[in-house]
C-alpha positions in Angstrom: 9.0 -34.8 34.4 11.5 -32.5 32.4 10.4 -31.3 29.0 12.8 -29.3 26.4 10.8 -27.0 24.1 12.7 -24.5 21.3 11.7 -20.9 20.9 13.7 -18.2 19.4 14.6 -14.7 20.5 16.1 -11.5 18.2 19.0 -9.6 18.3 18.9 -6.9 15.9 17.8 -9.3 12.5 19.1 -12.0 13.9 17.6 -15.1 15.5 18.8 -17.2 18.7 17.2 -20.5 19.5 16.3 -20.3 22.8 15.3 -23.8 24.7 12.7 -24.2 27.2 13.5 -26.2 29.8 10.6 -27.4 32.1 10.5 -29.1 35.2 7.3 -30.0 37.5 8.2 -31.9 40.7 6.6 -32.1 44.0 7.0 -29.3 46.5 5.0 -26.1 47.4 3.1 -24.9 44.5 5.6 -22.4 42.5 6.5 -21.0 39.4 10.1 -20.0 38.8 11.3 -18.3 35.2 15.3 -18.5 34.9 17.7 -17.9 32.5 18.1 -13.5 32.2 14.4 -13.4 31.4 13.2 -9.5 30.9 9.5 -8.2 32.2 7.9 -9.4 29.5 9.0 -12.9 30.1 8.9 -12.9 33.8 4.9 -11.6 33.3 4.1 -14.9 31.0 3.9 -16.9 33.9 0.4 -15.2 34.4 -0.8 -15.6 31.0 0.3 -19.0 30.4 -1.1 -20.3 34.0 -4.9 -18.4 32.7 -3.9 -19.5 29.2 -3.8 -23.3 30.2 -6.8 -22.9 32.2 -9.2 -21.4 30.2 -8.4 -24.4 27.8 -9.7 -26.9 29.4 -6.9 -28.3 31.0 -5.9 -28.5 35.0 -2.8 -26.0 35.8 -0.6 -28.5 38.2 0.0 -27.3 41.9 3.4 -28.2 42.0 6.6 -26.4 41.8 7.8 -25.5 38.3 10.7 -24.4 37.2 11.3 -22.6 33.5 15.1 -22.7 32.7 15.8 -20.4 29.3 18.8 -21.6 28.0 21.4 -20.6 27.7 21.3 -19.2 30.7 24.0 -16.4 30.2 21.8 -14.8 27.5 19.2 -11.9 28.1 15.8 -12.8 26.4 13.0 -10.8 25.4 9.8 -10.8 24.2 6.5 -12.1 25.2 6.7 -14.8 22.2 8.2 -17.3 24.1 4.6 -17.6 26.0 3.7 -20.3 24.2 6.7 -22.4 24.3 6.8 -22.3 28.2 2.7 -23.3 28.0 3.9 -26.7 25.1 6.8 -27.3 27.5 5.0 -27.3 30.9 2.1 -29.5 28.9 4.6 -32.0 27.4 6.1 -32.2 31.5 2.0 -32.7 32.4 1.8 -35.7 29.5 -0.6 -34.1 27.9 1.3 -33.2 24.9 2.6 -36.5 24.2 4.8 -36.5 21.0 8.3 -35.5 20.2 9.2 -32.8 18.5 13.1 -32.0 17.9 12.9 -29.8 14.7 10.0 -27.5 16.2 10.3 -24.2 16.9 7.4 -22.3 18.9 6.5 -19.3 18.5 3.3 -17.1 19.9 2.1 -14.7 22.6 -1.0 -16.2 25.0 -4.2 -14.4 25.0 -5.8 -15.0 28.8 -8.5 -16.8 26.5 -6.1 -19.4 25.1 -6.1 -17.8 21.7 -2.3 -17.3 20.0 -1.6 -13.6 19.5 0.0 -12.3 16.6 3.7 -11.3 17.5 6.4 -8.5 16.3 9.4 -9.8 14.5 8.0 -13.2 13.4 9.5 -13.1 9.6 13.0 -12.5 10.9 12.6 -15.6 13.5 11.4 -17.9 11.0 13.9 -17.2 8.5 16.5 -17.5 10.8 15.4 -21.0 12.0 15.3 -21.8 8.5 18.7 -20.9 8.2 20.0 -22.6 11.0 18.2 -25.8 9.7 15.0 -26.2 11.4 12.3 -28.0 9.4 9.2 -26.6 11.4 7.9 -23.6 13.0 4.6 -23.4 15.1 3.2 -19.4 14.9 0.4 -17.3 15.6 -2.5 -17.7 12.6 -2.0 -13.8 12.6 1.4 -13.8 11.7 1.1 -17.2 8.9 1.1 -14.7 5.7 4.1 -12.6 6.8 5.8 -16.0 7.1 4.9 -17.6 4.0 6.8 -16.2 1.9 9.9 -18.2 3.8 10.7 -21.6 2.2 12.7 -25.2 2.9 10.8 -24.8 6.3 7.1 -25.6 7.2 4.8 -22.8 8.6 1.9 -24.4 10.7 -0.2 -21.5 12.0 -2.6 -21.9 15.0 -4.9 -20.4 16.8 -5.3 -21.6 19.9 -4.0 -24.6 22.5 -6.4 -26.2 22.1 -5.9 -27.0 18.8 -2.3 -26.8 19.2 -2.5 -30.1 21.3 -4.6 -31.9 19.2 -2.3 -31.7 16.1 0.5 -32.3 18.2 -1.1 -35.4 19.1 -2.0 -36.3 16.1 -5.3 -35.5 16.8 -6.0 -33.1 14.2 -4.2 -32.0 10.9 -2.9 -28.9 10.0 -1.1 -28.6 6.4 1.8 -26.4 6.4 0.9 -23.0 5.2 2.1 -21.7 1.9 0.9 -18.7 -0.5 1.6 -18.1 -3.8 5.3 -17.2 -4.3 5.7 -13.5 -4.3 6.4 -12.1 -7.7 8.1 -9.2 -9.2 5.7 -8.3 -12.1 6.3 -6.1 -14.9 3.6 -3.9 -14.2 4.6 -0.5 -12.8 2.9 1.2 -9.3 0.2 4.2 -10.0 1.3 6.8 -8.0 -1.1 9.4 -6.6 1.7 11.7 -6.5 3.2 12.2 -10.4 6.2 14.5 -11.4 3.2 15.4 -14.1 1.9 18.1 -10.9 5.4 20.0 -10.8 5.2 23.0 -13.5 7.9 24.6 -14.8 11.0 23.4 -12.5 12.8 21.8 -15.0 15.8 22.0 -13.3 14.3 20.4 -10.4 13.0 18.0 -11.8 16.2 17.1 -13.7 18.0 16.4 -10.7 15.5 14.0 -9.3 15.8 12.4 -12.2 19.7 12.0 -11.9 19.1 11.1 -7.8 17.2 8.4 -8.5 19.1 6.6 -11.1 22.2 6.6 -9.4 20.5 6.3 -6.0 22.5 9.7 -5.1 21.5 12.4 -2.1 20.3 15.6 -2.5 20.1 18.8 -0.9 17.0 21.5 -2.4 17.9 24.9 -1.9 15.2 27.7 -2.5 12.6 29.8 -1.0 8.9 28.6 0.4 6.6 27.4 -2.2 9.1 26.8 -4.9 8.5 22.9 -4.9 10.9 21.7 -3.0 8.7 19.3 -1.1 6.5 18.4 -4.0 9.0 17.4 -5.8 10.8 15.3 -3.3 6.9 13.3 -2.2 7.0 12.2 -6.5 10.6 11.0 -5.8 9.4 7.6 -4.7 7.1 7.6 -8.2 10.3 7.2 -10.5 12.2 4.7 -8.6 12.8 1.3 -9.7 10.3 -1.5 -8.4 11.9 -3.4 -5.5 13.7 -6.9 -6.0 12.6 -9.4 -4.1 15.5 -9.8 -1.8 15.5 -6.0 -1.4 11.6 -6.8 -0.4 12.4 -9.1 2.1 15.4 -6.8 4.2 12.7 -3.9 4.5 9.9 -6.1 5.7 11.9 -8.0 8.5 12.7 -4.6 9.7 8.9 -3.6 9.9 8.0 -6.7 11.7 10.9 -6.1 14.2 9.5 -2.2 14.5 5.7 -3.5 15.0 4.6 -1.4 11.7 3.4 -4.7 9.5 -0.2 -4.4 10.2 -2.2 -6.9 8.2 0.4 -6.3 5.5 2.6 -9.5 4.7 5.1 -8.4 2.2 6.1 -4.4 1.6 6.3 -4.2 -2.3 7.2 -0.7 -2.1 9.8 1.5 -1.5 9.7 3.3 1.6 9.2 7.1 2.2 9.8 8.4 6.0 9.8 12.2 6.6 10.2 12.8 10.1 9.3 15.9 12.0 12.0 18.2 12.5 11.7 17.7 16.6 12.6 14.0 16.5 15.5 12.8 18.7 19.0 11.1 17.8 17.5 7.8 19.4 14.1 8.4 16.8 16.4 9.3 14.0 19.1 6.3 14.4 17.1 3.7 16.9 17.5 2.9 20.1 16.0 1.8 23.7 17.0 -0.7 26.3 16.6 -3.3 23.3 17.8 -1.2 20.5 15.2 -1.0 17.6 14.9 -0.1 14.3 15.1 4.2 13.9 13.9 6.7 10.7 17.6 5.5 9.1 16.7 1.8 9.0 12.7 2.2 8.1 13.9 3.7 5.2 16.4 1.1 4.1 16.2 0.8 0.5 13.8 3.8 0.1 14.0 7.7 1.3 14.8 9.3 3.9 13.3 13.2 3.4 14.4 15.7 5.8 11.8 18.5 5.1 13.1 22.1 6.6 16.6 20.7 7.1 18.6 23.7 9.5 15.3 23.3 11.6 16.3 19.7 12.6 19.1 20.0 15.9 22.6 19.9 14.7 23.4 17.0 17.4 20.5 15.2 15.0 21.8 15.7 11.6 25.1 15.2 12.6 24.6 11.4 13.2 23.6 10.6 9.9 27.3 11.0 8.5 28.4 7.7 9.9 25.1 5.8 8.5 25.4 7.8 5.2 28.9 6.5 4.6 28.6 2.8 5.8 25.2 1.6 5.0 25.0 0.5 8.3 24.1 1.5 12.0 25.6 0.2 15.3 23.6 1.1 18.4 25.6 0.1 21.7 23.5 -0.1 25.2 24.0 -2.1 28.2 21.6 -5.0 27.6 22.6 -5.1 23.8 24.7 -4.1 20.5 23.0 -4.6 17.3 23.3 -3.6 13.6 20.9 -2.4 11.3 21.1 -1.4 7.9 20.6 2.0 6.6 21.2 2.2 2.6 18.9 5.0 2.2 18.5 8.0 -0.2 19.1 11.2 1.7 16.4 14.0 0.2 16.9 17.0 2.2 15.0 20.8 1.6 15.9 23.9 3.3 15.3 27.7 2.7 17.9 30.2 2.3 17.9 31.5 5.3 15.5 32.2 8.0 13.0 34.3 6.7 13.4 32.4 3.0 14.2 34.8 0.8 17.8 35.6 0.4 18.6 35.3 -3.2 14.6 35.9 -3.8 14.2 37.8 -7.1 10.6 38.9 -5.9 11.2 38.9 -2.2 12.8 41.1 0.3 14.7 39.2 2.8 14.6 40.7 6.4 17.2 38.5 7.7 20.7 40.3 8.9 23.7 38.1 7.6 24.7 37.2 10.9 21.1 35.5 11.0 21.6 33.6 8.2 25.4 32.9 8.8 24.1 31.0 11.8 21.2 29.2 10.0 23.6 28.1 7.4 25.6 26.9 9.6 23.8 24.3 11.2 24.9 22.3 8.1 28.4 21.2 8.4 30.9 21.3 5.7 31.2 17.2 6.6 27.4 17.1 6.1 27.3 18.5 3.0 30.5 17.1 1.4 27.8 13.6 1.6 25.2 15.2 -0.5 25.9 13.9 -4.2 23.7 17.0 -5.4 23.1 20.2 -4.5 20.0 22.1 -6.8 19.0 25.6 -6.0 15.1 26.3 -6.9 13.8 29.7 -7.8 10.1 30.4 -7.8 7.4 29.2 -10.5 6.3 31.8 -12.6 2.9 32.6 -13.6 3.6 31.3 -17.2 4.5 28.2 -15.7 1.0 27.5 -13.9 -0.4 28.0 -16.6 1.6 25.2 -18.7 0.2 22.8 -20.6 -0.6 19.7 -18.6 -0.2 17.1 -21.4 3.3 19.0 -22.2 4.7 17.9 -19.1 6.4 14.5 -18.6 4.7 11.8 -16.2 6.4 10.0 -13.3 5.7 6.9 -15.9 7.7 8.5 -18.7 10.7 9.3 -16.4 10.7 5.8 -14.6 11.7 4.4 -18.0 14.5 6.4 -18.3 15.8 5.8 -14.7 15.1 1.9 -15.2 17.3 1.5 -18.1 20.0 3.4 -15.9 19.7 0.9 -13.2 19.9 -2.1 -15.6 23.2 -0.7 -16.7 24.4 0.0 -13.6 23.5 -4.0 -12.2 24.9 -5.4 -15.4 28.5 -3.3 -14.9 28.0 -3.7 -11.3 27.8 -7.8 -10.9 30.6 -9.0 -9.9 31.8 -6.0 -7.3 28.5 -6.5 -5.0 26.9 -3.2 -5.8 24.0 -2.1 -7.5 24.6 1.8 -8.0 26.5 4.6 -8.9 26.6 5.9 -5.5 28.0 2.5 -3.8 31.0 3.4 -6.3 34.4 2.7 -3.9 37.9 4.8 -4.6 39.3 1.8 -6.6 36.0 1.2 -8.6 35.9 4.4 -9.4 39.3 4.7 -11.4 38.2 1.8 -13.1 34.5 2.9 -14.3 34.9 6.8 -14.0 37.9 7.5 -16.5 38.1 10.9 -18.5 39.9 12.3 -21.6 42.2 15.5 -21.0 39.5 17.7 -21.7 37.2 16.2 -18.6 40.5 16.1 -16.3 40.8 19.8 -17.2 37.8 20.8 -16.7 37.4 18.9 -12.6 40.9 20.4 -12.0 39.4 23.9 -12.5 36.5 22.9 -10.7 38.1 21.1 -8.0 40.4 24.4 -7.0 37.6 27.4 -8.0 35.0 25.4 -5.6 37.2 24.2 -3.1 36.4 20.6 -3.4 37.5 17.6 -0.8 38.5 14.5 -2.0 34.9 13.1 -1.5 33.4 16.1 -3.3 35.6 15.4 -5.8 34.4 11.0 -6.2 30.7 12.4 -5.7 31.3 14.9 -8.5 32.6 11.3 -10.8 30.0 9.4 -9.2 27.1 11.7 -10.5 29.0 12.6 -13.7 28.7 8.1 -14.2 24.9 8.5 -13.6 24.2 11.1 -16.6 26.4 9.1 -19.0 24.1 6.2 -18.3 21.2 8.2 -18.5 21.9 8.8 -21.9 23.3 4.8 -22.7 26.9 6.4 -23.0 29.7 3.8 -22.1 32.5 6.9 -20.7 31.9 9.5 -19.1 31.8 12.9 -21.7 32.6 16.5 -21.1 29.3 17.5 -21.3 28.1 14.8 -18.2 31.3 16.1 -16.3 30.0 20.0 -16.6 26.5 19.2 -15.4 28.0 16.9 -12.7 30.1 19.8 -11.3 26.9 22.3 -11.6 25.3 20.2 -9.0 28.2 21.3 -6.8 27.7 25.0 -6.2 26.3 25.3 -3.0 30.2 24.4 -1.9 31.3 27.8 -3.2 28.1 30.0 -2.7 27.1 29.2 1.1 29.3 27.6 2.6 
């Protein structure tokens, strides 16, 4: 008897509805998977023959053949267990009823239990999209999917009990949480911008960074609070929207890195070592996943001891940086991820740390720091918004007044009311900062009076600024005006704005 089961499979974000075809007829006892199945797949047959067994129902000795259409696709993933186990039971009769608008979806334990799977949010939305009305999935994996609507989630456990609802045997109410909010209530961080003393400077900058989602680059020697102040970053950021929400956790369940959480709520901070790979940095494998760019969609990406990283490494996060988006070409695949990140980069001033020190002698010979330098091309650079040297704290400082000192909390309110300007002015052009500004929006929402134009024509020829330097230095300039509620852009935004650019002329 032939039996046609759905499943799904990913590529990239994306979901492909896969169908299970299954067909048991007499001959010598066999089991055939076809259809470009990968080693994962091919293995299933093993789990789903003990799987079947160890439910209480007879495996038949006869030859079966498993067709994965369509045919010309290459699958992966050991989800697709369970629909081969539902289709070869539907050919056996023992699953009995129809089921057109059913997707299934699980790995097989040896046991008969339904394991949790990777990527299960993405698949279910995508079924939803393509107009689906149910999804079978692992118990596991029911509060990841929940939060997916105009589509029923029925979690189980096991076959058994698979059967027996899909007999009619037993019921099982479509799963549902409560829908996932956006309250007012802001995160406590454990890290607060209220630790950082003295740095005002600094601090300043992050503040600008993050309400105009713009990059930086910190400049200064060890133990001047470069990383400090870039770990608090995340504590001033605006709260996630829900759609932001949902992007970065369909890329965690891709990756694996959901756990037992069902929804990330917060943005996210990755600071990778500076011996990762390309392929760690950007993604990759035979089945390109998600890499350090696209885990930190929406969030930060902090690049502690920058010139340490391998130039071939830093070099391809221009591309990413620019588009918001990642392409990763191999022979079984080509898939897009997106990569809207905040770059948040530290480095010394040379090798040793100290050039420039005011306390410090540096023991570093200029060719030495020429070279370290130059591990950060001009290209590089040119797609940092802002550039903020660091000197280090003074003992006056340590010794500052704690309740003096401005909290994450205080500084979050500021940034918020940055970002609610930015959304309102931004609505109709599909962008929701100041750094997302294009050429033509920024003619429109970056104007200056005679004095400003003046004053970036000076700048523009004294620190040999490209043309991108040159929209970063408007872009950043747009982000202090909101800061302070102002509709245009004033000469005293512009001058700060340009301040952040000295690096261009000093190092470089």
């Amino acid at each position: 008897m032939l039996s046609k089961i759905k499943t799904c499979v990913l590529q990239g974000l994306d979901g492909s509805i896969v169908e299970v075809e299954t067909d048991i007829s007499r001959g010598l006892p066999m089991f055939n998977i076809v259809g470009l199945p990968d080693a994962s797949i091919k293995e299933s047959k093993e789990r789903v023959r003990t799987a079947i067994k160890n439910s209480g129902f007879e495996f038949p000795l006869s030859r079966i053949t498993v067709n994965l259409a369509p045919a010309n696709t290459r699958k992966e993933g050991s989800q697709i267990d369970l629909s081969i186990a539902v289709g070869i039971l539907t050919s056996m009769e023992v699953v009995k009823h129809g089921f057109e608008d059913t997707c299934f979806i699980g790995e097989l334990s040896l046991d008969g239990n339904i394991s949790r799977v990777d990527g299960a949010l993405p698949i279910t939305i995508s079924l939803m999209e393509q107009g689906l009305k149910r999804v079978i999935i692992p118990f596991d994996n029911r509060d990841e999917c929940s939060v997916v609507k105009n589509i029923d989630i029925i979690p189980v456990k096991n076959i058994e009990e698979l059967v027996l609802f899909l007999n009619g045997e037993l019921a099982i109410e479509p799963y549902t949480s409560s829908d996932y909010l956006i309250d007012d209530e802001e995160e406590n961080y454990y890290d607060d911008f209220a630790d950082i003393k003295g740095q005002y400077a600094l601090k300043r900058a992050m503040e600008v960074a993050a309400a105009g989602h713009h990059n930086v680059l910190i400049l200064g020697p060890p133990g001047s609070g470069k990383t400090m102040a870039a770990r608090r970053l995340p504590s001033i950021l605006p709260k996630l929207t829900f759609e932001e929400s949902l992007e970065i956790t369909k890329i965690y369940s891709i990756a694996g890195l959901l756990d037992n959480k069902s929804f990330i709520s917060t943005r996210p901070f990755r600071s990778p070592h500076h011996t990762t790979s390309a392929i760690s940095l950007i993604g990759g494998g035979r089945i390109p996943k998600p890499g350090e760019i696209s885990l930190a969609h929406h969030g930060i990406l902090f690049l502690d001891e920058l010139p340490e990283f391998s130039k071939s490494v830093i070099e391809v996060l221009r591309q990413p940086m620019e588009d918001g988006i990642v392409t990763i070409s191999r022979v079984n695949a080509t898939l897009t991820y997106p990569t809207k990140f905040m770059l948040v980069a530290s480095m010394n001033p040379c090798p040793c740390g100290y050039y420039g020190d005011p306390i410090h002698q540096c023991s570093c010979s200029q060719k030495n720091i020429d070279r370290y330098l130059g591990k950060i091309s001009g290209p590089l650079l040119d797609r940092m918004d802002i550039h903020i040297e660091v000197t280090p704290v003074s003992y006056n400082d340590l010794g500052e007044n704690s309740s003096n000192v401005e909290t994450s909390k205080e500084i979050r309110e500021r940034v918020n009311k940055a970002r609610k300007l930015q959304v309102e002015r931004y609505k109709n052009d599909n962008i929701f900062s100041n750094s997302q500004l294009t050429t033509k929006n920024i003619n429109k929402y970056c104007k200056l009076d005679s004095r400003s134009k003046k004053l970036i024509k000076e700048a523009f020829d004294k620190l040999g600024l490209s043309a991108r330097a040159y929209n970063k230095v408007l872009k950043v300039a747009r982000t202090i005006a909101d800061l302070e509620g102002k509709e245009e852009i004033q000469y005293n935004h512009l001058a700060e704005a340009i301040q952040y650019r000295n690096l261009d002329r000093k190092y470089w």
